[in-house]
C-alpha positions as CSV (number, residue, x, y, z in Angstrom):
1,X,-8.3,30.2,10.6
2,X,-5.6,32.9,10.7
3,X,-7.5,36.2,12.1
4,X,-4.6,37.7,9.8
5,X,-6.3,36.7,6.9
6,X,-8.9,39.0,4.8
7,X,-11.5,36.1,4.4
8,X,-12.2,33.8,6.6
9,X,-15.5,32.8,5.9
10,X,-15.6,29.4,4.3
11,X,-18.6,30.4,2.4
12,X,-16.6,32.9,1.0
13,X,-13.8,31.1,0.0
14,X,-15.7,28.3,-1.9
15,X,-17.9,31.1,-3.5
16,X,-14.6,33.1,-4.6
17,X,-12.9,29.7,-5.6
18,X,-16.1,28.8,-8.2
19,X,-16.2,32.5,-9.4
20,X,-12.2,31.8,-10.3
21,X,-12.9,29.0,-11.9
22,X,-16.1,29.9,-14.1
23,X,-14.3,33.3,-15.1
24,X,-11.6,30.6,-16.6
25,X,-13.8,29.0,-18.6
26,X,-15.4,32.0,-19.3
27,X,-12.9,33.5,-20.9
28,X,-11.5,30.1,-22.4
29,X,-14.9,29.8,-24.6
30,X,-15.1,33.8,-25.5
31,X,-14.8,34.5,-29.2
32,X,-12.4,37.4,-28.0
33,X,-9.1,37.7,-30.6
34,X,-7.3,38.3,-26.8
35,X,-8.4,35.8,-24.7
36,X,-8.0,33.4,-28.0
37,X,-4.3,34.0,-28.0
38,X,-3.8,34.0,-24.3
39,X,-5.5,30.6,-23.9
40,X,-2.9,29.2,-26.5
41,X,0.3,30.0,-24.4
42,X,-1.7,29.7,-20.9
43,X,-3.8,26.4,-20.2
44,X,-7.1,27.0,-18.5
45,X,-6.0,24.6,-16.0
46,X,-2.8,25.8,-14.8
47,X,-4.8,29.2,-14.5
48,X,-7.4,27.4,-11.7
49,X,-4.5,26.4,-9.8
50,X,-2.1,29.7,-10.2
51,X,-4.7,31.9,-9.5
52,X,-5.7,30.6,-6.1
53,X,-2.5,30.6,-5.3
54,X,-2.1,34.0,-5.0
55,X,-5.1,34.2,-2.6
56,X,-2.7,32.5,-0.3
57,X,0.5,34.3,-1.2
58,X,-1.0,37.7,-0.5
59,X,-2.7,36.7,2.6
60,X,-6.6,37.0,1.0
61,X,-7.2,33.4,2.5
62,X,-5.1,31.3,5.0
63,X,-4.9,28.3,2.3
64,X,-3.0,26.1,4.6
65,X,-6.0,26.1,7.3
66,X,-9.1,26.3,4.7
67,X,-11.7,24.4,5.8
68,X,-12.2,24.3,1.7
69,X,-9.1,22.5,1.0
70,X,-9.7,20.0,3.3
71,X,-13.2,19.3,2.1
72,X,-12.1,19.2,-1.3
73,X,-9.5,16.5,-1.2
74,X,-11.2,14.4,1.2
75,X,-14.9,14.2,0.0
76,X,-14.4,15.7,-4.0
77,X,-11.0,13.5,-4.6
78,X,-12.6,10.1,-3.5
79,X,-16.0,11.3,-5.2
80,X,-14.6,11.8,-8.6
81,X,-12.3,9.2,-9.0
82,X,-15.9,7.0,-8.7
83,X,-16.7,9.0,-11.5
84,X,-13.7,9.3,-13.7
85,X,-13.1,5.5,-13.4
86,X,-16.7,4.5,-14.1
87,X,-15.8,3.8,-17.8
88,X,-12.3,2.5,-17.2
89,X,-11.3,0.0,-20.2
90,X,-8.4,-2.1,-18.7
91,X,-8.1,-3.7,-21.4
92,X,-7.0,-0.6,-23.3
93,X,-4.9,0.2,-19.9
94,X,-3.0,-3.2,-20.0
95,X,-1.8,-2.5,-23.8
96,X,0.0,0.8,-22.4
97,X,2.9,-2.1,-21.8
98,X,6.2,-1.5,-19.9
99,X,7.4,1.8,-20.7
100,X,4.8,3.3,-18.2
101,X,5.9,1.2,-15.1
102,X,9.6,1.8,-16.3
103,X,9.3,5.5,-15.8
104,X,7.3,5.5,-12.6
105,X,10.3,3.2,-11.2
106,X,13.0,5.8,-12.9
107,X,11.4,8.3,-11.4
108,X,11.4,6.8,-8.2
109,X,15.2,6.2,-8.3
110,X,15.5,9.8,-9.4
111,X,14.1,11.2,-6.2
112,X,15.7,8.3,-4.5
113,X,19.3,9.5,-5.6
114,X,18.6,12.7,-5.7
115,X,18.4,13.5,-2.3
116,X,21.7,12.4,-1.4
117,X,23.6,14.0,-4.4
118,X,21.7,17.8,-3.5
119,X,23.2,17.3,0.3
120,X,26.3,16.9,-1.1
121,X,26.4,19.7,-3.4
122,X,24.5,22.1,-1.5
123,X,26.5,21.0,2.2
124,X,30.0,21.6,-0.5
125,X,28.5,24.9,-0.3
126,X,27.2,25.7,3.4
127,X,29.1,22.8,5.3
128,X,27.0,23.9,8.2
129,X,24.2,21.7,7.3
130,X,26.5,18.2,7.8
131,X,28.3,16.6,10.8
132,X,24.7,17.4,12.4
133,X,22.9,15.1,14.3
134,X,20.4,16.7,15.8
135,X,16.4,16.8,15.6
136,X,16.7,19.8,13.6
137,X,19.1,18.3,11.1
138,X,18.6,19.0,7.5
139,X,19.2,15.6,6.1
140,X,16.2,14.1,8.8
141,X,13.9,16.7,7.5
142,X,15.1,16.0,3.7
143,X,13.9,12.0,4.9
144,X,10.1,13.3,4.8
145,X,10.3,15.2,1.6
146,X,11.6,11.4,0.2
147,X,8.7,10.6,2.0
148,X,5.8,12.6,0.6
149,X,7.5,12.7,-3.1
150,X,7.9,9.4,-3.5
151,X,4.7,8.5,-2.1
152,X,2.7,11.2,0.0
153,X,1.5,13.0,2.8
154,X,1.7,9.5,4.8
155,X,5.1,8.5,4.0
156,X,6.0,12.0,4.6
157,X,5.0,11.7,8.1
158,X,6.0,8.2,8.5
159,X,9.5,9.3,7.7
160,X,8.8,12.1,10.2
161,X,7.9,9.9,12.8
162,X,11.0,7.1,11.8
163,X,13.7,9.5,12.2
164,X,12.6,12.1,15.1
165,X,12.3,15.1,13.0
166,X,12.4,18.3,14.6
167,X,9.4,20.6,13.8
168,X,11.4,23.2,12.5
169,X,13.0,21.8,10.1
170,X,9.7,19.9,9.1
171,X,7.9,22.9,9.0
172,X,11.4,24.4,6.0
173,X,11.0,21.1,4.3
174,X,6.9,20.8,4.4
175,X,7.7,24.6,2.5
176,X,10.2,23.2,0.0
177,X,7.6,20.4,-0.7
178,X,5.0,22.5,-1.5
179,X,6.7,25.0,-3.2
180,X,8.6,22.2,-5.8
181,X,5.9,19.6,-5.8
182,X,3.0,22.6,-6.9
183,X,5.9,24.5,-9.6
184,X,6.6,21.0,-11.2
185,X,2.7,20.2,-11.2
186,X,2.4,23.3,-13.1
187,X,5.2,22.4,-15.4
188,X,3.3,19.0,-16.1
189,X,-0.2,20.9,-16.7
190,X,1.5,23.1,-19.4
191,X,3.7,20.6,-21.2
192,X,0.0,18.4,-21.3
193,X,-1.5,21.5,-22.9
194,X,1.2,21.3,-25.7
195,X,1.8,17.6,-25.8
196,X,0.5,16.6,-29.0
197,X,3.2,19.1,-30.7
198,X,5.8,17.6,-28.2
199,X,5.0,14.0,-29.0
200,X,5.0,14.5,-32.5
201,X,8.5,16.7,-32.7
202,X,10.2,13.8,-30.4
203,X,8.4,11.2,-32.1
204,X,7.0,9.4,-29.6
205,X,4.5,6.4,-29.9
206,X,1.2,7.3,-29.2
207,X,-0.9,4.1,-30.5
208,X,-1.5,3.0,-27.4
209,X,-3.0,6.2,-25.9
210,X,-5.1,7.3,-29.0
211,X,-6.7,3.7,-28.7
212,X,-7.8,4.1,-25.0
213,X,-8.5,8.1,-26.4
214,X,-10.8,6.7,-29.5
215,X,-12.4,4.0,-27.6
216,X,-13.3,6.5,-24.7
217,X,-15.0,8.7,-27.6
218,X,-16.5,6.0,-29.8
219,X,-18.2,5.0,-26.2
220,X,-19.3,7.8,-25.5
221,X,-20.4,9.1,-29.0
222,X,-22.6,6.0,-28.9
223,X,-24.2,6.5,-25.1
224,X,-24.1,10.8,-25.3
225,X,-27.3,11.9,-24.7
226,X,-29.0,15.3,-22.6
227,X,-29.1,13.6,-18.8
228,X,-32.3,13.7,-17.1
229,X,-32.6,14.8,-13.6
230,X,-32.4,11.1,-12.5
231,X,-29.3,10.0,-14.2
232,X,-27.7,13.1,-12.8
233,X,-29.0,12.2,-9.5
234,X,-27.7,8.7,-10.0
235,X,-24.3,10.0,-11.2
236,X,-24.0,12.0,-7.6
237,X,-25.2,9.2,-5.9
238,X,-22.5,6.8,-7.3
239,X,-20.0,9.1,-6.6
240,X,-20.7,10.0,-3.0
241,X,-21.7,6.6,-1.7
242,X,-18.7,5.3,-3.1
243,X,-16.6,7.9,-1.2
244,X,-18.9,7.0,1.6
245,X,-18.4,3.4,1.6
246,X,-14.3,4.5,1.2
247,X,-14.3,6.0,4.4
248,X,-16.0,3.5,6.2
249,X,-13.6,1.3,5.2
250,X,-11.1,3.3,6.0
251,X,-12.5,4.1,9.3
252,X,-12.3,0.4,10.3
253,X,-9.0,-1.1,8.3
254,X,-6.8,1.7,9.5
255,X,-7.4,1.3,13.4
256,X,-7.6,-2.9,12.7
257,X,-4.1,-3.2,10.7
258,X,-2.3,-0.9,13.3
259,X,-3.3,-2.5,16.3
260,X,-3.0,-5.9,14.9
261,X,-0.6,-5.9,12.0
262,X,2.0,-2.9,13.1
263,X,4.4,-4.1,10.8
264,X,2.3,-3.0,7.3
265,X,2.8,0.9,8.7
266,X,5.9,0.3,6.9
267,X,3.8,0.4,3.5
268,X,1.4,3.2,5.0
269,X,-1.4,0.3,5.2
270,X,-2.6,2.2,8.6
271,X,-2.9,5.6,6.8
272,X,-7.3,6.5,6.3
273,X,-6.6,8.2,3.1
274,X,-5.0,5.5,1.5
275,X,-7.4,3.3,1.8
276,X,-10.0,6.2,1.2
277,X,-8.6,6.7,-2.4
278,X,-7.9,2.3,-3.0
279,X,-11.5,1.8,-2.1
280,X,-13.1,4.5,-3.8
281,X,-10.9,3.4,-7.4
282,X,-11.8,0.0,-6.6
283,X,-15.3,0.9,-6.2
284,X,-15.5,2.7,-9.9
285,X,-13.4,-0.1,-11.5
286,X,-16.1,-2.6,-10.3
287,X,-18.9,-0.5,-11.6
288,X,-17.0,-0.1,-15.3
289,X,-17.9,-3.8,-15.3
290,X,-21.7,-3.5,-14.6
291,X,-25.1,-1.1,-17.2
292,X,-24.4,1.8,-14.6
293,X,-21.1,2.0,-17.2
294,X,-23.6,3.4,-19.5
295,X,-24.1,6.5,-17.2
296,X,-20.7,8.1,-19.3
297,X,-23.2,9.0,-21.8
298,X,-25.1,11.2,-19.6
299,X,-21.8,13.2,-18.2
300,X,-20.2,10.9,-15.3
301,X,-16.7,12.3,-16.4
302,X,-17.8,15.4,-16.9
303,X,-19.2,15.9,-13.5
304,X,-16.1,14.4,-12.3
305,X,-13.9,16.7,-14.2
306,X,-16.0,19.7,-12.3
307,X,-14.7,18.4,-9.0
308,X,-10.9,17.6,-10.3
309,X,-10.9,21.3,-11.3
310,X,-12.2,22.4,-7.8
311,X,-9.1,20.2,-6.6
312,X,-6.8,22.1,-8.4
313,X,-8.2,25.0,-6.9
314,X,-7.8,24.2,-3.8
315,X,-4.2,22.6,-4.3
316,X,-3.1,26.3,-5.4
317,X,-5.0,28.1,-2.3
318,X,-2.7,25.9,-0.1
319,X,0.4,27.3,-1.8
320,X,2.6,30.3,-0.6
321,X,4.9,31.0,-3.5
322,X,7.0,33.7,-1.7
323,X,7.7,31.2,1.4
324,X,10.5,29.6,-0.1
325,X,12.7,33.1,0.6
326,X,12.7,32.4,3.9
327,X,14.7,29.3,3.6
328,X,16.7,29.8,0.6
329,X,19.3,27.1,1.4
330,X,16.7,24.6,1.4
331,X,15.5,26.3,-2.3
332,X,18.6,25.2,-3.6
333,X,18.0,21.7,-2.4
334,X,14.9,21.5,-3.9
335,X,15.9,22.9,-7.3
336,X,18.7,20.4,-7.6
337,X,16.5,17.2,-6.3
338,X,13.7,17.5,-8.8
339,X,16.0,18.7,-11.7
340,X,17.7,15.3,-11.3
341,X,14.4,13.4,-11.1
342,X,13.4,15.2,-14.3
343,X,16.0,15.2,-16.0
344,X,16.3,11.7,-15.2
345,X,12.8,11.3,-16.7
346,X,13.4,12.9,-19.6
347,X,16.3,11.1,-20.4
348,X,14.6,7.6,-20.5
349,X,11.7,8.5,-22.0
350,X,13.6,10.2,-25.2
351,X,15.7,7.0,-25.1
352,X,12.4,5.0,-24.9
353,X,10.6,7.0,-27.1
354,X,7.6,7.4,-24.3
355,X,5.0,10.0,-25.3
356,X,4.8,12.4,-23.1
357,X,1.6,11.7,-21.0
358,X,3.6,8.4,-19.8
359,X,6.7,10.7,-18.3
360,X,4.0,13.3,-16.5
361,X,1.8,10.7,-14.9
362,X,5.1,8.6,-14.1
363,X,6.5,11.6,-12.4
364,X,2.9,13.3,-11.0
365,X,2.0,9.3,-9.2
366,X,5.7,9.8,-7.3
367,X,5.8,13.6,-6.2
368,X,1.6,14.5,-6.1
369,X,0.4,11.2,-5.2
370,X,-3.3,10.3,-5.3
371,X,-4.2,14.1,-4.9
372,X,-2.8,15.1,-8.0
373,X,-1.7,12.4,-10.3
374,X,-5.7,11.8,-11.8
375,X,-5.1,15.8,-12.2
376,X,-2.5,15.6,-14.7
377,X,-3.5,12.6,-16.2
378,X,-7.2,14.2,-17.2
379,X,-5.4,16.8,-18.2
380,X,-4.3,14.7,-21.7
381,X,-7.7,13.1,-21.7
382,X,-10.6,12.4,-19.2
383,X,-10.5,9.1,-19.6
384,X,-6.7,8.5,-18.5
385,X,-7.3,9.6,-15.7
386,X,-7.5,6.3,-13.7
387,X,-4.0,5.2,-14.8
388,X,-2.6,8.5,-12.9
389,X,-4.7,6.9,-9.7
390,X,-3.0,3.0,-10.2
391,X,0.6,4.7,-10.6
392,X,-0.4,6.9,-6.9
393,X,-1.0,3.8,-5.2
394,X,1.7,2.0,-6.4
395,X,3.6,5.0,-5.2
396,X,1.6,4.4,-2.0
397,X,3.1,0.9,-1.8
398,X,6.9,1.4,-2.4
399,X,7.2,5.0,-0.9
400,X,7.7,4.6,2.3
401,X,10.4,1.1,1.9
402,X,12.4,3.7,-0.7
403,X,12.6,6.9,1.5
404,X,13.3,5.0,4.4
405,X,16.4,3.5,2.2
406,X,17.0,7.5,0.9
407,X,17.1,8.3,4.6
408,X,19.7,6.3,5.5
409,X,22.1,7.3,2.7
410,X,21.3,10.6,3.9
411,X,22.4,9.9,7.4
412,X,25.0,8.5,6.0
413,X,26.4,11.6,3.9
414,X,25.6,14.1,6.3
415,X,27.2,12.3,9.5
């Protein structure tokens, strides 16, 4: 880690993360008049990602070397999602229809377009950054933030290694990434804190999500009971072994389809994570099916909530908000690009009359990916959270096919 830093024991860092966190809720439960009327403008959980973020803005941890953050997302994310799809009722899932798939896809073609139209507008204004061709060039390194926002951090590098990008402008547009992709997730988080007054002033239909919502709680109303020492130690078990068995599946299909089938790199099939995250969903779907279901009663979710929040967390320690003055051309790239996929977003689901869980999820699967998208989904309610992890991987499958298209209209504009 950065000997520039003022922590750099890991220890440390995960002890200073969990005090953040507990003071949150903390103060969230107190009786307080004050912290009554600060929690009902600030959601708890955009504080547990904020917060660590200025740990990393004012140099108190290096976030973007943590050991922590690493941990976190590759041993908590698979863990939980175990955990948070363990009572997963497709059925309910299957009745959320078309307008959910239709808004992942607009929000796909937002990103996809709106690439191209920010190069346009923004090289109107510096017309340094086109008739460049270089490794360095800004449209290449705009190819990997297609990448990673329509899919994630292994279409952004597959677009990285597709066109030659330079490392310096990677290293700008790896900065704009996280600096739009972290601002918009804490957009989402707030408008999910105030989405039930949203939904109703818009008049959305929410029958559909207060069905999965009332069958989640009848469930567990029925099963809720004070876990004993061995359901808890069941509920860890499931959720670890589960992450285990992701990994080792991971550890032999990712070598096995890039030596022998190169050409599914195009759909990131070689990438460990991905298969990580499919396995470990795939593995809590299958268990929704079987008593160990039952195991909601005694907390599953609840545990698994525990390690989403410690994901935020560590999401925020990873962020640098001042970063983005360093490259402020680029800034204006990234605010045009993502107000064009939102607004895009916003559009269609007005016209569609979506609630407003269906346009964050939609957006969070394309831009957060697997990390994130269960995040903002369990924001709403724990047990949507598994639909925020089918929309990442679906994400997964079409990202890398869609920037690769975005890249060449890029080439295109800029040359």
């Amino acid at each position: 880690m950065d000997s520039a830093a003022l922590v750099t024991n890991e220890g440390i860092v995960l002890g200073i993360l969990a005090a953040i966190l507990g003071g949150i809720f903390y103060t969230q439960q107190s009786s307080h008049g004050f912290w009554q009327k600060f929690y009902q403008w600030v959601p708890a959980l955009l504080l547990c990602y904020f917060i660590p973020s200025l740990l990393n803005t004012f140099n108190i941890v290096d976030g973007e070397t943590s050991a922590v953050a690493k941990v976190v997302k590759t041993y908590f994310l698979p863990a939980c999602l175990v955990l948070l799809t363990l009572s997963l009722d497709l059925k309910a899932i299957s009745r959320l229809g078309w307008k959910l798939v239709l808004l992942f896809f607009v929000g796909t073609f937002g990103i996809f377009i709106g690439g191209p139209i920010a190069l346009l507008i923004v090289g109107a204004v510096f017309p340094e950054m086109l008739g460049v061709d270089g490794a360095d060039a800004v449209w290449r390194g705009m190819t990997t933030i297609a990448g990673s926002w329509i899919g994630g951090g292994a279409n952004q590098l597959a677009m990285k290694e597709t066109f030659a990008v330079g490392n310096t402008i990677f290293s700008a547009m790896v900065t704009v990434d996280i600096i739009f992709a972290n601002i918009w997730l804490a957009v989402l988080l707030y408008l999910a804190a105030n989405s039930q007054r949203i939904d109703t002033k818009l008049g959305a239909d929410l029958s559909a999500i207060n069905a999965i919502k009332q069958r989640f709680e009848h469930f567990e109303a029925q099963h809720k009971r004070i876990p004993s020492l061995a359901e808890l130690m069941m509920i860890l078990a499931i959720a670890f072994a589960g992450a285990g068995i992701g990994h080792a599946v991971a550890g032999v299909m990712s070598p096995f389809i890039a030596e022998n089938y190169p050409a599914l790199k195009a759909l990131s099939f070689d990438a460990k994570f991905l298969w990580v995250i499919m396995i470990a969903t795939a593995m809590g779907i299958a268990l929704s099916f079987t008593p160990l279901r039952q195991l909601e009663g005694a907390g599953a979710s609840r545990i698994g909530s525990v390690m989403i929040y410690f994901l935020v967390a560590s999401i925020g320690l990873s962020m640098d908000i001042t970063a983005i003055v360093d490259v402020p051309k680029y800034f204006l790239i990234g605010v045009i690009w993502m107000l064009i996929h939102a607004g895009l977003l916003v559009v269609v689901a007005r016209l569609i009359k979506a609630p407003l869980f269906y346009m964050a999820v939609a957006s969070q699967a394309n831009v957060g990916g697997a990390a994130s998208a269960p995040v903002v989904a369990s924001a709403f309610h724990p047990s949507l959270a598994s639909i925020g992890v089918l929309l990442a991987v679906l994400g997964y499958a079409v990202g890398t096919y869609v920037a690769y298209l975005c890249g060449l209209v890029l080439r295109a504009i800029a040359l």
